[in-house]
C-alpha positions in Angstrom: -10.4 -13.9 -5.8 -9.4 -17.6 -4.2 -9.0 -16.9 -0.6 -5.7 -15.6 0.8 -4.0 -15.8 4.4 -1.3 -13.5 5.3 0.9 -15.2 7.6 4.2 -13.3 8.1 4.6 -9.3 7.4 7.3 -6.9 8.0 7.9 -3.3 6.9 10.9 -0.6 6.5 11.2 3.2 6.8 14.2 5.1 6.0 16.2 7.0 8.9 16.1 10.2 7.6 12.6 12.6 8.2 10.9 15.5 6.8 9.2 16.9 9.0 6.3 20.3 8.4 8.3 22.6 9.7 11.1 21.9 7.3 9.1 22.0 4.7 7.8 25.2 6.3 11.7 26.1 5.0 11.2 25.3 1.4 7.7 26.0 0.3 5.1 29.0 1.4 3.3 26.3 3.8 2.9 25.5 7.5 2.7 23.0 10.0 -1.1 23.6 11.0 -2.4 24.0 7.4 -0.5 20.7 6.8 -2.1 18.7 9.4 -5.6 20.1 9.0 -5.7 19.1 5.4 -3.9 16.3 5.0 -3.3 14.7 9.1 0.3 14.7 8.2 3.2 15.2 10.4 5.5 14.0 9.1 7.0 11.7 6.0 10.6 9.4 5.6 13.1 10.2 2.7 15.3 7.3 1.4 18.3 9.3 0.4 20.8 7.3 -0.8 18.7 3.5 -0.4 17.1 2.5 -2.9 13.9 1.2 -3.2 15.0 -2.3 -3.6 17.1 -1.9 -0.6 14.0 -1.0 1.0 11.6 -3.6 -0.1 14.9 -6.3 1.3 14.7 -4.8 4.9 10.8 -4.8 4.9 10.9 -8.7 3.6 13.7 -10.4 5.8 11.1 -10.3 9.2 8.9 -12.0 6.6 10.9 -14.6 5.9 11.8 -15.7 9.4 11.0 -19.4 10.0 9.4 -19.4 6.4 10.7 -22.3 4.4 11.8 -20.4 1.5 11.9 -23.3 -0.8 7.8 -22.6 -0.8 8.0 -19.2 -2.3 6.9 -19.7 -6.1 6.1 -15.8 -6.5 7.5 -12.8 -5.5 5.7 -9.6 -6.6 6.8 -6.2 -6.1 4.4 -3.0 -6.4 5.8 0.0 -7.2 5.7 3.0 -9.2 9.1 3.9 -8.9 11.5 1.1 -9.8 14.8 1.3 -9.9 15.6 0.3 -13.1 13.4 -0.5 -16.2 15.0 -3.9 -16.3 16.0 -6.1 -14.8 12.9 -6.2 -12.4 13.2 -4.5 -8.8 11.9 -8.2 -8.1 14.5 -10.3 -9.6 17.0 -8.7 -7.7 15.0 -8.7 -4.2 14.5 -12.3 -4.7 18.4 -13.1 -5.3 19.5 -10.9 -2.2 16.4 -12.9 -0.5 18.1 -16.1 -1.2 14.9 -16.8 -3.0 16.0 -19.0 -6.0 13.5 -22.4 -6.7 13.2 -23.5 -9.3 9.6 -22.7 -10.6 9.8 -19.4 -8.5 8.2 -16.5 -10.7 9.5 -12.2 -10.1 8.0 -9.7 -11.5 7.5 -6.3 -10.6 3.7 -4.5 -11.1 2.6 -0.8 -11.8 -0.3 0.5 -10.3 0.1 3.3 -8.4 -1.5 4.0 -5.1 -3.9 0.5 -6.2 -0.6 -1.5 -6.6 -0.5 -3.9 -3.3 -4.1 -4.7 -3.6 -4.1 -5.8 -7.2 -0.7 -7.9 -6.7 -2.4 -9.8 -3.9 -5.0 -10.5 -6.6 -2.5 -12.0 -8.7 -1.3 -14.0 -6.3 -4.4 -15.0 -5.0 -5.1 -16.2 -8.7 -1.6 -18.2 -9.0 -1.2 -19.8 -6.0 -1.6 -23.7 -4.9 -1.3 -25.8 -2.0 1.6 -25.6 0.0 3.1 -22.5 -2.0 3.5 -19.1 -1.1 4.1 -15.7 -2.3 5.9 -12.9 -1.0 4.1 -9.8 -1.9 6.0 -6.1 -1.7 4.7 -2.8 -1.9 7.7 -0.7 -2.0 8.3 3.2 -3.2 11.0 6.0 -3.3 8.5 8.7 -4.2 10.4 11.4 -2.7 12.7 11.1 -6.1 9.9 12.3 -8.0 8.9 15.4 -6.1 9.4 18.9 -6.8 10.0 20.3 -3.1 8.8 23.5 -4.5 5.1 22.6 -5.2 3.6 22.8 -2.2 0.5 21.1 -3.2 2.4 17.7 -2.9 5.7 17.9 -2.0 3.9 18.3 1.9 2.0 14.4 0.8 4.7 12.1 -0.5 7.0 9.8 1.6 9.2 6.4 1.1 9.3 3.5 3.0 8.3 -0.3 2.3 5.9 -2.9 3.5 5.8 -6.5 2.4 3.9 -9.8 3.5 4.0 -13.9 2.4 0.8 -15.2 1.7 -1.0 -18.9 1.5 -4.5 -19.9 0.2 -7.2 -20.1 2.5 -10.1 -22.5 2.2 -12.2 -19.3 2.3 -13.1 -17.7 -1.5 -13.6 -14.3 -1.4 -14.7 -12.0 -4.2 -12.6 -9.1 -4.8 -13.3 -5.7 -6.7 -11.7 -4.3 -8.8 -11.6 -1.1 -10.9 -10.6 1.6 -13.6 -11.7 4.3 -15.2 -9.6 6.1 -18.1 -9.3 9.1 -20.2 -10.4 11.4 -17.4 -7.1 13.9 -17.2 -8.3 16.2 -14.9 -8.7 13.4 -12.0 -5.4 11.5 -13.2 -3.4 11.1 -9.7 -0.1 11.8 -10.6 1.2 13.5 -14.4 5.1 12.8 -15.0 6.4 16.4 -16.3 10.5 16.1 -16.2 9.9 13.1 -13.7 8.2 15.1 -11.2 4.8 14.5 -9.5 1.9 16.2 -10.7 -1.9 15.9 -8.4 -5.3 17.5 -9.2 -5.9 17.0 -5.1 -9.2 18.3 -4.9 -10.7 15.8 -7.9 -9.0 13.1 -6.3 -10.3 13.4 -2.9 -13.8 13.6 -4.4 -13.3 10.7 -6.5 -11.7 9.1 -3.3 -15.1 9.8 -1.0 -17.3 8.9 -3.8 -15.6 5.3 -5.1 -14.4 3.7 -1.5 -17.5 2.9 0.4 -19.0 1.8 -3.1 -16.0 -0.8 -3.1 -16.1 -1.6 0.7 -20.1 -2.3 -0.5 -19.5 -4.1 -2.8 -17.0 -6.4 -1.2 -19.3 -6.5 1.9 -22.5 -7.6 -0.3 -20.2 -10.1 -3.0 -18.9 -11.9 0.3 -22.4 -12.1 2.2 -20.6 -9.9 5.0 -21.0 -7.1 7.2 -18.7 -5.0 8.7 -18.9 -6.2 11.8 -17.3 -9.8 10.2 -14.4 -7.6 9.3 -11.7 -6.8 12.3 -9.9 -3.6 10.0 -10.5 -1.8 7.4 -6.6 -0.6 6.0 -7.7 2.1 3.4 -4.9 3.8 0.7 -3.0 6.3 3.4 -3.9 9.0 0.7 -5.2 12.0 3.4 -6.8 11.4 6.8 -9.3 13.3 5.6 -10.5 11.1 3.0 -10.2 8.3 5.6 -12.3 9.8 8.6 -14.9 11.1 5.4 -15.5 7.4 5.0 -14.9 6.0 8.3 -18.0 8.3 9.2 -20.5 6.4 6.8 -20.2 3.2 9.3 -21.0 4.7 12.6 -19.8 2.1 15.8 -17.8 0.4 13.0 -15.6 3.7 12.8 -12.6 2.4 14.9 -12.2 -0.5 12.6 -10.6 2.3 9.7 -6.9 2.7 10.6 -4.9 5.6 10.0 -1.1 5.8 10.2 -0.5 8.8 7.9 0.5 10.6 10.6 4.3 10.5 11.0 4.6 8.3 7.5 3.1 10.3 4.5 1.3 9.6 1.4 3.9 5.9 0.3 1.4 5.2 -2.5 2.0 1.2 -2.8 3.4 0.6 0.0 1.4 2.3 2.4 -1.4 -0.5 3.0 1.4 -3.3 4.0 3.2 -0.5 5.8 -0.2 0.1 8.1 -0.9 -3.6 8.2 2.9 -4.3 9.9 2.1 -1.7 12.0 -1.0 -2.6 13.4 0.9 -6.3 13.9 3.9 -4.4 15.7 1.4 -2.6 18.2 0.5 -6.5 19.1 -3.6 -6.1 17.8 -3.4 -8.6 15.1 -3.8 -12.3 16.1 -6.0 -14.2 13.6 -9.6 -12.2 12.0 -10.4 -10.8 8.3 -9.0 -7.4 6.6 -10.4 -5.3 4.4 -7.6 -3.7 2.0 -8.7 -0.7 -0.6 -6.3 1.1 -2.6 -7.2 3.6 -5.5 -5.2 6.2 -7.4 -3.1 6.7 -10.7 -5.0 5.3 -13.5 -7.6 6.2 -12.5 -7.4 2.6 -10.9 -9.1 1.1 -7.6 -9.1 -2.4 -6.3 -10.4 -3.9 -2.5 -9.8 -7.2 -1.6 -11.2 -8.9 2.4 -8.0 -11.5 3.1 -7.4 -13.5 6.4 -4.6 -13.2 8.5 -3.0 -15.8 11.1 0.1 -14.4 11.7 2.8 -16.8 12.9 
């Protein structure tokens, strides 16, 4: 992977919240079993927004002072698009007032690994001078059956997006897949609703994350004390603080921010990256992003950021 930069990043959450002890009104659940499985509070519901609407309101912060003539690509991950086609990226682009000529939309499917694996594309694309505004954006909460308890309590919508440039750095990315395993698919589409085998995916989750964040520490002749965060996929806090563990003083570098946002699949590294820029603790340093899920897919990528 040619070296990235993130330079701009912004993010969107829809008004309306479900909280635990809603769903403590739909499903046979609670607020206590909730948290100490899965560290969630709470999760956003786009009700009638769309998930392009989303992915405009989480890219307009990232387009302030950007000369917009520079943006060649604009890539959109998502697993839940709003139409088959025309692309949820064509029309973000127009309502951006992104139309160069040369500029390239598209959207890209992969799950829960969606963000990582478009910044790979981007970082694959991109020359000097040009940018790319990359979107992780989903409306899960579309797809779930608010009688299965086992993941209507996960799922959540909201947006995150950031614009990117080449760095002079080249850093090696991982990437991953492995097929034909049903049992440990993420997510099954029966009558459009979400399906989860949780238990295989958290052990495939424990087992397949440190081996990525080892081998993008040993491909890039890093530790982890050259890396300033470490922005897993907001799958479970479980699965994070598992990990987090295995690096002892390094542990603070893991975020979390599942807490009051939910399981947003695509869109919930960019969506933790903002966040940590909102809270004023980003100024210029190195990132670790790993996402993994539906596929079974996986992908980590170290990118710099000098936010402007």
């Amino acid at each position: 992977m040619a070296g990235l930069k993130i330079i701009k990043s912004g993010s969107y959450l829809p008004e309306n919240v479900i909280t635990n002890f809603d769903l403590e009104k739909m499903v046979d659940t609670n607020d206590e079993w909730i948290r100490q499985r899965t560290g969630i509070i709470s999760r956003h519901q786009a009700i009638e927004e769309t998930a392009i609407d989303m992915a405009v309101k989480a890219s307009i912060p990232c387009l302030d002072g950007i000369d917009k003539s520079k943006i060649k690509y604009v890539i959109v991950a998502t697993m839940t698009p709003d139409y088959f086609t025309p692309s949820c990226a064509s029309i973000i682009a127009g309502e951006l007032g992104i139309e160069n000529d040369g500029v390239m939309v598209f959207d890209l499917s992969a799950a829960c690994s969606g963000f990582v694996y478009g910044l790979n594309v981007a970082s694959k694309m991109l020359e000097d001078d040009e940018l790319a505004l990359v979107i992780g954006v989903e409306k899960l909460t579309k797809a779930v059956d608010f009688t299965d308890r086992s993941t209507c309590i996960l799922f959540g919508d909201g947006a995150g997006a950031v614009v990117v440039a080449r760095s002079e750095a080249n850093y090696q990315s991982h990437l991953g897949y492995k097929g034909n395993i049903d049992s440990l698919n993420l997510a099954t589409c029966d009558g459009a609703k979400l399906k989860m085998a949780g238990q295989d995916i958290f052990k495939f989750a424990v087992r397949i994350v440190p081996q990525t964040i080892e081998k993008l520490l040993e491909g890039n002749s890093m530790t982890m004390a050259d890396i300033d965060y470490v922005i897993l996929h907001q799958a479970n806090d479980r699965i994070i603080e598992s990990v987090a563990k295995k690096y002892g003083d390094h542990h603070d570098k893991f975020v979390s921010s599942i807490a009051h946002v939910g399981n947003t699949s695509g869109a919930s590294i960019p969506l933790a990256f903002d966040k940590l820029q909102r809270e004023n603790k980003l100024t210029t340093g190195k990132v670790m992003m790993i996402g993994f899920g539906g596929g079974l897919t996986w992908g980590g990528c170290i990118v710099e950021y000098a936010l402007r």
